[in-house]
LOFIDO-612513 format. One record per residue (C-alpha): residue in one letter; x, y, z. Coordinates in Angstrom, 1 decimal. Each point is the difference from the previous one (the first is absolute). Example, Ala and Ser with C-alpha at 12.3 -4.5 7.8 and 13.67 -1.06 7.14 Angstrom:
2
<r residu="a" east="12.3" north="-4.5" up="7.8"/>
<r residu="s" east="1.4" north="3.4" up="-0.7"/>
END
This chain:
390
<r residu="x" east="38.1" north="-48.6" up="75.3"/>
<r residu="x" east="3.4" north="-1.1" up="-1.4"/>
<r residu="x" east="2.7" north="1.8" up="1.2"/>
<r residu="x" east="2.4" north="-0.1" up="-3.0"/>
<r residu="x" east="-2.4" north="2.2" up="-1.9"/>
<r residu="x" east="-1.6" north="2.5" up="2.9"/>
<r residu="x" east="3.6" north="0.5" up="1.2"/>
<r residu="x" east="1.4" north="0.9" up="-3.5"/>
<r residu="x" east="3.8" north="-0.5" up="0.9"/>
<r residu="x" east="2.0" north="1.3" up="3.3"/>
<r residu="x" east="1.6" north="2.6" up="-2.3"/>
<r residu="x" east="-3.2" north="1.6" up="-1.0"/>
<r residu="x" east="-1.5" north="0.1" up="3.8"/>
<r residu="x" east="3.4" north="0.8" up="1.4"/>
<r residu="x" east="-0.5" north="3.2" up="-2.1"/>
<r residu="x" east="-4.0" north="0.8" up="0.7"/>
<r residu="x" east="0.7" north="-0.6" up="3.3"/>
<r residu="x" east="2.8" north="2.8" up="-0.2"/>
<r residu="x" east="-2.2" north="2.3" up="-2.5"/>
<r residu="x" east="-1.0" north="2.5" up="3.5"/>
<r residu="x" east="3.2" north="1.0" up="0.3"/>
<r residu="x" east="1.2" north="-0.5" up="-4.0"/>
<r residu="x" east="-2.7" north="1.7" up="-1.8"/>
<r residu="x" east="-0.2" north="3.3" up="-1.8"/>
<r residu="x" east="-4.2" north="1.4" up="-0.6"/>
<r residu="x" east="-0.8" north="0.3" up="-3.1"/>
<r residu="x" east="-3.1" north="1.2" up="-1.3"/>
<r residu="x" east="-0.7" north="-2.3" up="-2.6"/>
<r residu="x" east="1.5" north="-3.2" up="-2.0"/>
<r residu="x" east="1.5" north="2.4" up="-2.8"/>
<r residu="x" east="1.9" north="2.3" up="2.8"/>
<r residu="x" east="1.3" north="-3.3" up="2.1"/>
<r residu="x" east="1.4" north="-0.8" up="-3.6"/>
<r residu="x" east="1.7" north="2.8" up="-0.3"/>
<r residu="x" east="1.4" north="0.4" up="3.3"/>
<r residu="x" east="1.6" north="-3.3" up="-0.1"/>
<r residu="x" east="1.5" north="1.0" up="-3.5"/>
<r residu="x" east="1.8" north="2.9" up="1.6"/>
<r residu="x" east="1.7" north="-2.1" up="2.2"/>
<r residu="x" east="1.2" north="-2.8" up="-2.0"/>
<r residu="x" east="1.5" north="2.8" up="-2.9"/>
<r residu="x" east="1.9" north="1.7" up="3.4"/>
<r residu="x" east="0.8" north="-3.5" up="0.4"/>
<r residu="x" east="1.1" north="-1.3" up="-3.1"/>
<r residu="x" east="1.4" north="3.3" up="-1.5"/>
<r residu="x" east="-0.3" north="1.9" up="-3.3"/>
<r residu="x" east="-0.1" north="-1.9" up="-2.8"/>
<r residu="x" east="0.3" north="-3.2" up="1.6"/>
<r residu="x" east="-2.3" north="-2.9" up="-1.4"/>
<r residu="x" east="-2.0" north="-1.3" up="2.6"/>
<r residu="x" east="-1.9" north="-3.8" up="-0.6"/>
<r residu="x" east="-3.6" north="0.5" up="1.3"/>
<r residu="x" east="-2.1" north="-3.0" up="1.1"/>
<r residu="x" east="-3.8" north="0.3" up="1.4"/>
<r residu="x" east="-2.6" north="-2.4" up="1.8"/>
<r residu="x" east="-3.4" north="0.7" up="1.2"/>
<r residu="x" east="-1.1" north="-1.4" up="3.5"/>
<r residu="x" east="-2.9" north="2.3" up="0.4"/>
<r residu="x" east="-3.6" north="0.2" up="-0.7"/>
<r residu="x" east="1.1" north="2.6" up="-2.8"/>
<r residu="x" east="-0.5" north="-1.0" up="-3.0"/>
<r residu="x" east="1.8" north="-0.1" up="-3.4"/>
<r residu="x" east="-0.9" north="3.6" up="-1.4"/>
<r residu="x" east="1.3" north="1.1" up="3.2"/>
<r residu="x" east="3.1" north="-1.8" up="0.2"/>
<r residu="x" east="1.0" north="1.3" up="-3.5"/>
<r residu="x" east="-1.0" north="3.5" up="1.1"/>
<r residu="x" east="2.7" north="-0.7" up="2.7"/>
<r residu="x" east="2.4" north="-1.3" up="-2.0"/>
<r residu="x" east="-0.1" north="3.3" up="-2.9"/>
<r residu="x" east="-0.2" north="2.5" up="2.6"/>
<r residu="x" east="3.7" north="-1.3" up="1.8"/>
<r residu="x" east="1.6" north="-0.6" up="-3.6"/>
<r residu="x" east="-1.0" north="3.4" up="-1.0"/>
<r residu="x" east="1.2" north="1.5" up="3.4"/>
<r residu="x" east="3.1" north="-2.0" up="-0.6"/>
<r residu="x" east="0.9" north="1.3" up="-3.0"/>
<r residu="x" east="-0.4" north="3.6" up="1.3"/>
<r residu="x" east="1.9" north="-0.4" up="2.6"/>
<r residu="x" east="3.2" north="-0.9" up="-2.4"/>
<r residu="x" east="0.1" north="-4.2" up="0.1"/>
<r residu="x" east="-1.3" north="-2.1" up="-2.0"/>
<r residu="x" east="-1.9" north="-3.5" up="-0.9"/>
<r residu="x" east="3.1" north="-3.0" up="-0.9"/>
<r residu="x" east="-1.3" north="-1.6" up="-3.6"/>
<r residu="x" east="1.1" north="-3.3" up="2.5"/>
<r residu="x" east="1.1" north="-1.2" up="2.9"/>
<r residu="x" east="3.1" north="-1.0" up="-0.6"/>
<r residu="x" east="0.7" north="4.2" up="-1.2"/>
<r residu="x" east="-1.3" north="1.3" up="3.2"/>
<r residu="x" east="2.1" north="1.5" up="3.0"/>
<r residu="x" east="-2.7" north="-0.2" up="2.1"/>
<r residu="x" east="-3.2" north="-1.9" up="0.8"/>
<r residu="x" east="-3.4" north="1.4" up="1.4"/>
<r residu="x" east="-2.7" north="-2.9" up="1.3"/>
<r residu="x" east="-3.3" north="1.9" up="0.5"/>
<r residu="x" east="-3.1" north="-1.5" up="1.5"/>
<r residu="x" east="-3.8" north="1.3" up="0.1"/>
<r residu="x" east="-1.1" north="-0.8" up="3.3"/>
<r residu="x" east="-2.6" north="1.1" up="2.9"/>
<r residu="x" east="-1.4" north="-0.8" up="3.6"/>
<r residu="x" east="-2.7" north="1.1" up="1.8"/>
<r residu="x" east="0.6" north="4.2" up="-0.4"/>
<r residu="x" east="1.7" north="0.3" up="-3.0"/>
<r residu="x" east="1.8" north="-0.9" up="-3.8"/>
<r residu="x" east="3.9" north="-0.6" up="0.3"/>
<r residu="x" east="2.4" north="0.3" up="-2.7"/>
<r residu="x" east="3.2" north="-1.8" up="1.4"/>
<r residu="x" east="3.4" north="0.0" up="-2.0"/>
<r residu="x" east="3.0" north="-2.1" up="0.5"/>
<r residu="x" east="2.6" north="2.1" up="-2.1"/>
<r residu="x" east="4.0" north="-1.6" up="-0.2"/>
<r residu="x" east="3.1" north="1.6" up="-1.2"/>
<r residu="x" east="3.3" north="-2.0" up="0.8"/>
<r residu="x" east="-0.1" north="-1.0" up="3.5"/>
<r residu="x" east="-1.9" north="3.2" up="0.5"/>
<r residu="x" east="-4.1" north="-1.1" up="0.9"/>
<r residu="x" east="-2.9" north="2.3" up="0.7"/>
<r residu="x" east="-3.5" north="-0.7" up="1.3"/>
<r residu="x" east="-3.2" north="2.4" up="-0.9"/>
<r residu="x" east="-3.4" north="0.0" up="1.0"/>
<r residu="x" east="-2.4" north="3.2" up="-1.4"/>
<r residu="x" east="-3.4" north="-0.6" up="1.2"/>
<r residu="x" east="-3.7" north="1.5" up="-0.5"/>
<r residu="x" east="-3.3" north="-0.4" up="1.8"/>
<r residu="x" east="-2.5" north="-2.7" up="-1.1"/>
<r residu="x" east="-3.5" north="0.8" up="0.2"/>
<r residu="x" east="-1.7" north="-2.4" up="2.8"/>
<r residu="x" east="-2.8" north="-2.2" up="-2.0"/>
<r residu="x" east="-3.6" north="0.6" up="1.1"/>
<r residu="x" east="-2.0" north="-3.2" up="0.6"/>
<r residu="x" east="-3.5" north="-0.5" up="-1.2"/>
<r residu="x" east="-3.2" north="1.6" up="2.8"/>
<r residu="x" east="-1.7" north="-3.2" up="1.1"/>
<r residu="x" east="2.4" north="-2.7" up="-1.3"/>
<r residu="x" east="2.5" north="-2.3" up="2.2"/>
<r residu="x" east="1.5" north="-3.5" up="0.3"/>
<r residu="x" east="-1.2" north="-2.6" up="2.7"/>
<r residu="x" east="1.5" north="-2.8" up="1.6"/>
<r residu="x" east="-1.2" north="-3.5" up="0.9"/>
<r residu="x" east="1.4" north="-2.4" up="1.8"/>
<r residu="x" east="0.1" north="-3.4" up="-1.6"/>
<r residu="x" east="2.5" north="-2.2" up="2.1"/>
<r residu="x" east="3.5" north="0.2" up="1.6"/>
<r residu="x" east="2.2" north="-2.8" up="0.7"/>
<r residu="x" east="3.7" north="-0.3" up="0.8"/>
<r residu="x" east="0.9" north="-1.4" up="-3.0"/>
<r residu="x" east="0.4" north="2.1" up="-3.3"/>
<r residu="x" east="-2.9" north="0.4" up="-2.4"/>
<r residu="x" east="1.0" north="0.4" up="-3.5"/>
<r residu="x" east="-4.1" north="0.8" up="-1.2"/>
<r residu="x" east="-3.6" north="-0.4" up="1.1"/>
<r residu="x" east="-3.1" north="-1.0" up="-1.9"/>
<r residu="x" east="-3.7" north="1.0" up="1.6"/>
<r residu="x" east="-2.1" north="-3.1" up="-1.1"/>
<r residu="x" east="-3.7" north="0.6" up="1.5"/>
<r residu="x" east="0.4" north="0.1" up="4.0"/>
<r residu="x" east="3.5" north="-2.4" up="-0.5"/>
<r residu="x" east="3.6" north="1.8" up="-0.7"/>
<r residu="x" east="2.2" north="-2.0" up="-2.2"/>
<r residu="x" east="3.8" north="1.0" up="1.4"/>
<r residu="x" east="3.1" north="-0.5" up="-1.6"/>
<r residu="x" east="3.1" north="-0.6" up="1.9"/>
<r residu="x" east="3.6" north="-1.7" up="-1.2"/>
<r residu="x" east="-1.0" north="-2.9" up="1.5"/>
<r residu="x" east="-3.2" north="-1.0" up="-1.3"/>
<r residu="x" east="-4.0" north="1.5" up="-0.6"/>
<r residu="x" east="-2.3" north="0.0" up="3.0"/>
<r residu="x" east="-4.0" north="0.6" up="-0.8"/>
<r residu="x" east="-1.3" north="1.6" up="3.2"/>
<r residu="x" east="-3.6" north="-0.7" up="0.9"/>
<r residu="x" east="-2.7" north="-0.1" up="1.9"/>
<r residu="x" east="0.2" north="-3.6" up="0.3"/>
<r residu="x" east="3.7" north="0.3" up="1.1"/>
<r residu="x" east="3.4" north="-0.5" up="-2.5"/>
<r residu="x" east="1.6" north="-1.8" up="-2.6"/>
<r residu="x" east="3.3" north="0.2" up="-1.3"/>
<r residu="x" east="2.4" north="-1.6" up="-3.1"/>
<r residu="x" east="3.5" north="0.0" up="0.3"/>
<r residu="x" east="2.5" north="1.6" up="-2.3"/>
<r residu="x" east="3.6" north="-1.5" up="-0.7"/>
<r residu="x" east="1.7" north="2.2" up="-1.5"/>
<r residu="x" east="1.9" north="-1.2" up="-2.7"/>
<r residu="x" east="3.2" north="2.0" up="0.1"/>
<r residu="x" east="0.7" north="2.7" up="3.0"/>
<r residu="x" east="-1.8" north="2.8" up="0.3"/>
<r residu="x" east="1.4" north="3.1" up="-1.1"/>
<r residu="x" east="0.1" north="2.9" up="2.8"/>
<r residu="x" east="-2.8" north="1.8" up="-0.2"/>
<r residu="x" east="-2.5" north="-2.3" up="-1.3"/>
<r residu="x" east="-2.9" north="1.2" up="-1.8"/>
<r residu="x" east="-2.9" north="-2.6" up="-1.0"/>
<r residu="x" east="-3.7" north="0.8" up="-1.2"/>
<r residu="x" east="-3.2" north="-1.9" up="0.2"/>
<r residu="x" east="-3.1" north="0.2" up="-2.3"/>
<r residu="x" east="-2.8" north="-1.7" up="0.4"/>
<r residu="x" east="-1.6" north="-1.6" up="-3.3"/>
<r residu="x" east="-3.4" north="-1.4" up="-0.9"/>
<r residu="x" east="1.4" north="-3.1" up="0.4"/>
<r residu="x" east="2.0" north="0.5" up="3.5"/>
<r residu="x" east="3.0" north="1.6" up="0.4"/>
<r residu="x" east="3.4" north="1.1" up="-1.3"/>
<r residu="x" east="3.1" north="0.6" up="1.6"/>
<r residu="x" east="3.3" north="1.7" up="-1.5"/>
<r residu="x" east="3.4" north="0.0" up="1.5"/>
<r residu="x" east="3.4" north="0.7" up="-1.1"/>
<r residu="x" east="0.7" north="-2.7" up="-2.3"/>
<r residu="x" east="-3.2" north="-2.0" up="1.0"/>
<r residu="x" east="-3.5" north="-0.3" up="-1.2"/>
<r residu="x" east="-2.5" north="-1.4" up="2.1"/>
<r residu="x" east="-3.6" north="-1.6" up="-0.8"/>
<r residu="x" east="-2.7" north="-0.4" up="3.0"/>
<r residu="x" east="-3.6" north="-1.3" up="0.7"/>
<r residu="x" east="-2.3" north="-0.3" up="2.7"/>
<r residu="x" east="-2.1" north="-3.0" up="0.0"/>
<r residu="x" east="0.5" north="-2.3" up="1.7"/>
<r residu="x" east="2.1" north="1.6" up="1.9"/>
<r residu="x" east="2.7" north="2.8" up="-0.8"/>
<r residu="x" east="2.4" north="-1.4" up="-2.1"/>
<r residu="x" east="3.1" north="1.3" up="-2.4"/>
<r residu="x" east="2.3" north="-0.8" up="-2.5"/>
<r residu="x" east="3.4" north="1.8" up="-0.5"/>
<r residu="x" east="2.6" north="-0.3" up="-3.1"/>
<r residu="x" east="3.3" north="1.9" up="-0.8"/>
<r residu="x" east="-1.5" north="2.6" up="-2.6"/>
<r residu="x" east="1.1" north="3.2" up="-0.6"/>
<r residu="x" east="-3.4" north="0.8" up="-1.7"/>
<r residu="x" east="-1.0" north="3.7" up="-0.3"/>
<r residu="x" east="-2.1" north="1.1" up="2.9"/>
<r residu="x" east="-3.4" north="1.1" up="0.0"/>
<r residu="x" east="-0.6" north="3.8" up="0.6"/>
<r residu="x" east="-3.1" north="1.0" up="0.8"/>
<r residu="x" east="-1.0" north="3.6" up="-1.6"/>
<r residu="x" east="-3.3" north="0.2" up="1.1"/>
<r residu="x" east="-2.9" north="1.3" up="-3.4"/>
<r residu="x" east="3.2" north="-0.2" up="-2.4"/>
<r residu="x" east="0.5" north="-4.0" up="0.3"/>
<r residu="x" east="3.5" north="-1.7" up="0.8"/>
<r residu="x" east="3.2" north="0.6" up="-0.2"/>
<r residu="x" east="2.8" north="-3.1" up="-0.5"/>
<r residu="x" east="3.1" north="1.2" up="1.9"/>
<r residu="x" east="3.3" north="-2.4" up="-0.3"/>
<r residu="x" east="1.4" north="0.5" up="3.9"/>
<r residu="x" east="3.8" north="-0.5" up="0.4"/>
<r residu="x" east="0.8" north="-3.6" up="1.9"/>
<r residu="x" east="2.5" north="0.9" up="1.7"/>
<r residu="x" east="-0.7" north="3.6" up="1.4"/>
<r residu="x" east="-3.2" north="2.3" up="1.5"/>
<r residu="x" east="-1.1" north="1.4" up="-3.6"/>
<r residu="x" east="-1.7" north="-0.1" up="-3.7"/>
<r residu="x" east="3.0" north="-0.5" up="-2.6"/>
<r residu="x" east="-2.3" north="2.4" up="-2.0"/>
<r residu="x" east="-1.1" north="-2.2" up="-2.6"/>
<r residu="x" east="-4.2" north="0.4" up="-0.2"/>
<r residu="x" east="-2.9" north="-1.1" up="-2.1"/>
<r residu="x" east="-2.3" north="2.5" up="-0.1"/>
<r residu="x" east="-4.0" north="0.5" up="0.5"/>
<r residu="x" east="-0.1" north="-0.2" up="-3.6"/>
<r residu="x" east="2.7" north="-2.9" up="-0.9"/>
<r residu="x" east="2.9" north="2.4" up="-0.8"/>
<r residu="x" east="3.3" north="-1.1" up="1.3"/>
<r residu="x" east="2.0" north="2.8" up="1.9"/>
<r residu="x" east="3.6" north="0.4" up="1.8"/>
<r residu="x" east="-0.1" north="2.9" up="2.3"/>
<r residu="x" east="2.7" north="-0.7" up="1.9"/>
<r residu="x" east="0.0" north="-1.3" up="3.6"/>
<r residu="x" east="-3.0" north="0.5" up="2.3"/>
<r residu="x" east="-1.5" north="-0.3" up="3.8"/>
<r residu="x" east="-3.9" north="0.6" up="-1.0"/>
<r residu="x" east="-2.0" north="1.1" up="-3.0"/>
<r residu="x" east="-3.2" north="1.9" up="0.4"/>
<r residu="x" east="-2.2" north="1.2" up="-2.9"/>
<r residu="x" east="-2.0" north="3.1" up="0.2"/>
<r residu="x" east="-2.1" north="1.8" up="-2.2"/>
<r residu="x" east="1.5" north="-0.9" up="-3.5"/>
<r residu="x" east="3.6" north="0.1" up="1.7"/>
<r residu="x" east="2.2" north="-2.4" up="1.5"/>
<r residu="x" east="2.2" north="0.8" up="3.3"/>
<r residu="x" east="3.2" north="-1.8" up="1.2"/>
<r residu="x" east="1.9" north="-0.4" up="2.6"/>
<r residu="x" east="3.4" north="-0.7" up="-0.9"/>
<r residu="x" east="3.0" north="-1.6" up="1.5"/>
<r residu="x" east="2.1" north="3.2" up="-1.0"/>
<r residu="x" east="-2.3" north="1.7" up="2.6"/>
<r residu="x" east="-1.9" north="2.2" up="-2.8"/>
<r residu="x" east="-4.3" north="-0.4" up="0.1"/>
<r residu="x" east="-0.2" north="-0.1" up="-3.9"/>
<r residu="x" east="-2.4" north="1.0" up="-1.9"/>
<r residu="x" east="-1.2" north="-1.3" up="-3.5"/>
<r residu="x" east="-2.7" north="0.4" up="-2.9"/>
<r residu="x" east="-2.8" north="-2.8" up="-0.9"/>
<r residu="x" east="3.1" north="-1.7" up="-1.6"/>
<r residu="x" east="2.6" north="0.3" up="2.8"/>
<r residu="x" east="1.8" north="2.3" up="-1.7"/>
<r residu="x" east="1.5" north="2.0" up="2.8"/>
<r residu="x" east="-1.2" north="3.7" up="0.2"/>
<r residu="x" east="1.4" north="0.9" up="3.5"/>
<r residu="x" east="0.9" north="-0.5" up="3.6"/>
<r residu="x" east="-2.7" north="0.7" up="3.0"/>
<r residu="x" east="0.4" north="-0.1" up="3.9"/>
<r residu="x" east="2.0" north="-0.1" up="2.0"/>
<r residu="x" east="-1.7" north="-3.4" up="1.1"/>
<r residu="x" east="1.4" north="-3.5" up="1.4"/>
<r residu="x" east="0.5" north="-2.9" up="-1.7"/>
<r residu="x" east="-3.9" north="-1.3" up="0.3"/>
<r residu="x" east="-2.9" north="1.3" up="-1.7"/>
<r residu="x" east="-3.5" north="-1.2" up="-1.2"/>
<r residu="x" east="-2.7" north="1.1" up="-2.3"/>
<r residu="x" east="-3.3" north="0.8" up="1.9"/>
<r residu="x" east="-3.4" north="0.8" up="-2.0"/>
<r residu="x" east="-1.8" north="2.5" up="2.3"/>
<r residu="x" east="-2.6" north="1.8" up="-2.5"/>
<r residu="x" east="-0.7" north="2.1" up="2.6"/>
<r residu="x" east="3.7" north="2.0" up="0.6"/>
<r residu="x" east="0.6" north="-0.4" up="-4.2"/>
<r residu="x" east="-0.2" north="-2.8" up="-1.7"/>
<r residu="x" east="3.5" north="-2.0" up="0.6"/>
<r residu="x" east="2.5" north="0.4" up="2.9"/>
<r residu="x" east="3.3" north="-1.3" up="1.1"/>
<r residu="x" east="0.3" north="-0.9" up="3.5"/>
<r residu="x" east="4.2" north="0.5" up="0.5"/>
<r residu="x" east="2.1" north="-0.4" up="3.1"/>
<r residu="x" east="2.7" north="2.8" up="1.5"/>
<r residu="x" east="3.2" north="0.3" up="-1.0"/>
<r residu="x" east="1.8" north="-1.7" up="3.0"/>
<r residu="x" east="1.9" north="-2.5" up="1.3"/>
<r residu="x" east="-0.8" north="-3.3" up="1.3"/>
<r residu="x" east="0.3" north="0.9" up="3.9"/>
<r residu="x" east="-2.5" north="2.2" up="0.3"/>
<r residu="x" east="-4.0" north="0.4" up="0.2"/>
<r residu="x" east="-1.5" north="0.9" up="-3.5"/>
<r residu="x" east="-2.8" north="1.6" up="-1.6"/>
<r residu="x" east="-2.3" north="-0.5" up="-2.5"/>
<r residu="x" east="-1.8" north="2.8" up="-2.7"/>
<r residu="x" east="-2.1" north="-0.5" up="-2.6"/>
<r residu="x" east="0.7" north="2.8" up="-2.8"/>
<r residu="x" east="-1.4" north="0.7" up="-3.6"/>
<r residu="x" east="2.4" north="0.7" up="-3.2"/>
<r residu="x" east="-1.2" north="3.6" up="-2.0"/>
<r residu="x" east="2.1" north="1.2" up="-2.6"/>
<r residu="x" east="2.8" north="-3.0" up="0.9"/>
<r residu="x" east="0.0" north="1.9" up="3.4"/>
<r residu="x" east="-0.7" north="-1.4" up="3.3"/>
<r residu="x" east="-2.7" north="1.2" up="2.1"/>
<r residu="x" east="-1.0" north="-1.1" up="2.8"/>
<r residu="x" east="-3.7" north="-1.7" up="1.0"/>
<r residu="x" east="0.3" north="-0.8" up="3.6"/>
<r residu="x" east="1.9" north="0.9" up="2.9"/>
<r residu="x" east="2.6" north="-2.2" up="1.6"/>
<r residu="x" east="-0.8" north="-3.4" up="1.5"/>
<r residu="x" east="2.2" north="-0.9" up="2.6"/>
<r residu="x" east="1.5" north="-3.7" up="0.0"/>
<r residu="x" east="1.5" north="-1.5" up="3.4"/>
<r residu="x" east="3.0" north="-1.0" up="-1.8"/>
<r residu="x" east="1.6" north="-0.6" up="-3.4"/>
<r residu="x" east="-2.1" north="-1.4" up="-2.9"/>
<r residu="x" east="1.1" north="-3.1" up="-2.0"/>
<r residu="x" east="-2.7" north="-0.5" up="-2.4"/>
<r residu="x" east="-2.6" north="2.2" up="-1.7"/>
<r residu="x" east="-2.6" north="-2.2" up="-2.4"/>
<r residu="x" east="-3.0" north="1.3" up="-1.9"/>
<r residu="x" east="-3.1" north="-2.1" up="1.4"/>
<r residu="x" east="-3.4" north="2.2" up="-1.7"/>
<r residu="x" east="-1.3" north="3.0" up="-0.4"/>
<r residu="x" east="1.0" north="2.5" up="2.5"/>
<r residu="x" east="2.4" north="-3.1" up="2.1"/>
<r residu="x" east="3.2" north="-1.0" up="0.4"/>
<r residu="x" east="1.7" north="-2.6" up="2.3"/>
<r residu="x" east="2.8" north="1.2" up="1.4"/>
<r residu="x" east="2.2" north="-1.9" up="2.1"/>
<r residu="x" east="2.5" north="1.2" up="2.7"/>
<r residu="x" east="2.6" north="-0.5" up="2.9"/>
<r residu="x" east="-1.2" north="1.0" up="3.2"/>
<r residu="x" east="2.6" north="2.1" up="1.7"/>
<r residu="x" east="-1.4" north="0.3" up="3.4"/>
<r residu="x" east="-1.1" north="-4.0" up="0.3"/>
<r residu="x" east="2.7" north="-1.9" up="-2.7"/>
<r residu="x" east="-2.8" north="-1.5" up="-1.7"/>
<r residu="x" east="-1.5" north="0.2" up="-3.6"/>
<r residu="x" east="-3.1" north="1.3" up="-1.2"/>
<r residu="x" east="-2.6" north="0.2" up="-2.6"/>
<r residu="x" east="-2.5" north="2.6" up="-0.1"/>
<r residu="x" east="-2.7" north="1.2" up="-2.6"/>
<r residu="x" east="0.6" north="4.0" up="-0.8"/>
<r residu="x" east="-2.8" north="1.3" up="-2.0"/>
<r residu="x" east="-0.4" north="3.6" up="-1.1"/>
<r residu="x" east="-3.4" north="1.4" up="1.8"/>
<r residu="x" east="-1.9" north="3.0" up="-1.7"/>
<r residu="x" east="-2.1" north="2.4" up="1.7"/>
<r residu="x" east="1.1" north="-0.6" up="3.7"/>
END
């Protein structure tokens, strides 16, 4: 997982971390609202305009988050402040942010008046998802080495790896690799993806595109290209994603299934499921979007990596998503369903030895995920495939 976007910012842990001791119950979204209104009108004081800003870091979506937002500036208004027509009229400033972990919904506020500043956390208890009877995720093994892997391709009884410094086909009849020189440094963090074609194979990097064959022998041809990559999204085609050169992202320019041309703003993964599209953006939000990526909502709270999986057994069409995290520490893996532009979740957790780096559709019910050891130092690729009926 990539830090920047499971660690949100060190303000925003700094206060979860502090919500134990911080937090006022609530019993619902509408009375955490209200609560926190209270407080920034004793604040403020009476008739004082107050500027009011909101963002959504939760799994909430947007009904909710406007339900949150008319129940505080109603509860402000009865308490005897009220909303600035702009910022530069207000007295005061309130920052509030939807956000959760494991037990429960926060509602945090950062309110400011003068050198006077206040911090507010009104919680209320999440409901625990329920994973399907019979249905989990599996791990396999595919290789480890001390070097990093950026992906892994299954070809037969070979494995194709990808590392920065070149492709290696593993086989029964021993190895072969071609070098890669990069072109310009890497950027920290680097991200690459391999596909194989009918052809060969196909590699993309930041700011390189790569061509490969096999016969004779392994071979590859690399040019400075900053050609969209190819992501796979399993019975609904390809998607063309234009990745950033210079950084660990999607700029957020796509070409749809279809050929439409969309900018969603900057991205980790894409997933599609059912007729819907999830994202994990850089912001830290898992947005959700219509047939036309037209967003509709957030879900989560996930990590930065997610895949599409097509287990007809548990549904239909799954995401597979990393934890919210950081990139120190052991993750895990859950494959969940989207109702109602709700999360539920499919499986229980699968527990990873150490942090992932890269999560790939492969087919059907896999995905390639790649990750860093914690206990060894090395890197990994296994196969994680959702299993019905065990």
């Amino acid at each position: 997982m990539i830090a920047a976007v499971n660690g949100r910012s060190a303000a925003a842990a700094a206060l979860l971390l502090c919500a134990a001791r911080w937090t006022w119950a609530a019993d619902d979204l509408g009375g955490a609202a209200r609560e926190l209104a209270r407080k920034t009108a004793a604040l403020t004081g009476r008739g004082e305009p107050v500027s009011i800003s909101w963002r959504n870091l939760s799994g909430l979506g947007s009904a909710e988050l406007a339900q949150a937002r008319a129940a505080f500036e109603a509860a402000l208004r009865e308490s005897g402040a009220r909303l600035a027509d702009n910022a530069a009229a207000a007295t005061a400033e309130a920052r509030l942010t939807l956000s959760e972990n494991q037990s429960q919904y926060l509602l945090v506020e950062e309110a400011h008046k003068g050198e006077e500043r206040q911090i507010w956390i009104a919680g209320w208890r999440r409901t625990a998802p329920a994973a399907a009877p019979g249905v989990n995720l599996e791990k396999k093994l595919l290789w480890e080495q001390a070097d990093p892997i950026l992906d892994a391709v299954p070809i037969g009884n070979d494995l194709m790896v990808l590392s920065p410094n070149g492709v290696t086909l593993h086989g029964e009849r021993g190895s072969q690799s071609a070098a890669i020189t990069p072109l310009r440094p890497w950027p920290r963090d680097l991200r690459g993806r391999l596909r194989v074609t009918p052809t060969g194979f196909k590699v993309s990097l930041p700011g390189m595109s790569c061509t490969g064959g096999f016969e004779p022998s392994l071979l590859l041809d690399c040019r400075s290209l900053d050609e969209p990559w190819t992501l796979d999204a399993l019975s609904r085609g390809v998607l063309l994603a234009n990745f950033t050169p210079t950084r660990n992202y999607f700029d957020g320019r796509l070409v749809t299934p279809s050929g439409a041309r969309k900018n969603i703003g900057a991205f980790y993964a894409v997933a599609g499921i059912g007729s819907e599209w999830l994202l994990a953006m850089v912001d830290g939000r898992t947005l959700l979007t219509d047939a036309a990526f037209e967003p509709v909502g957030t879900v989560g709270p996930w990590g930065s990596d997610l895949a599409a999986v097509e287990a007809r057994c548990a549904g239909g069409t799954q995401v597979i998503a990393s934890k919210p995290g950081d990139a120190l520490e052991p993750d895990e893996l859950r494959a969940w369903s989207v109702v109602n532009r709700a999360a539920m979740a499919v499986t229980p957790p699968l527990a990873m030895p150490g942090p992932v780096t890269a999560l790939w559709s492969l087919s059907g019910a896999e995905v390639i995920v790649v990750m860093r050891d914690l206990s060894t130092g090395k890197y990994a690729a296994y196969l994680v495939k959702v299993v019905c009926g065990g």
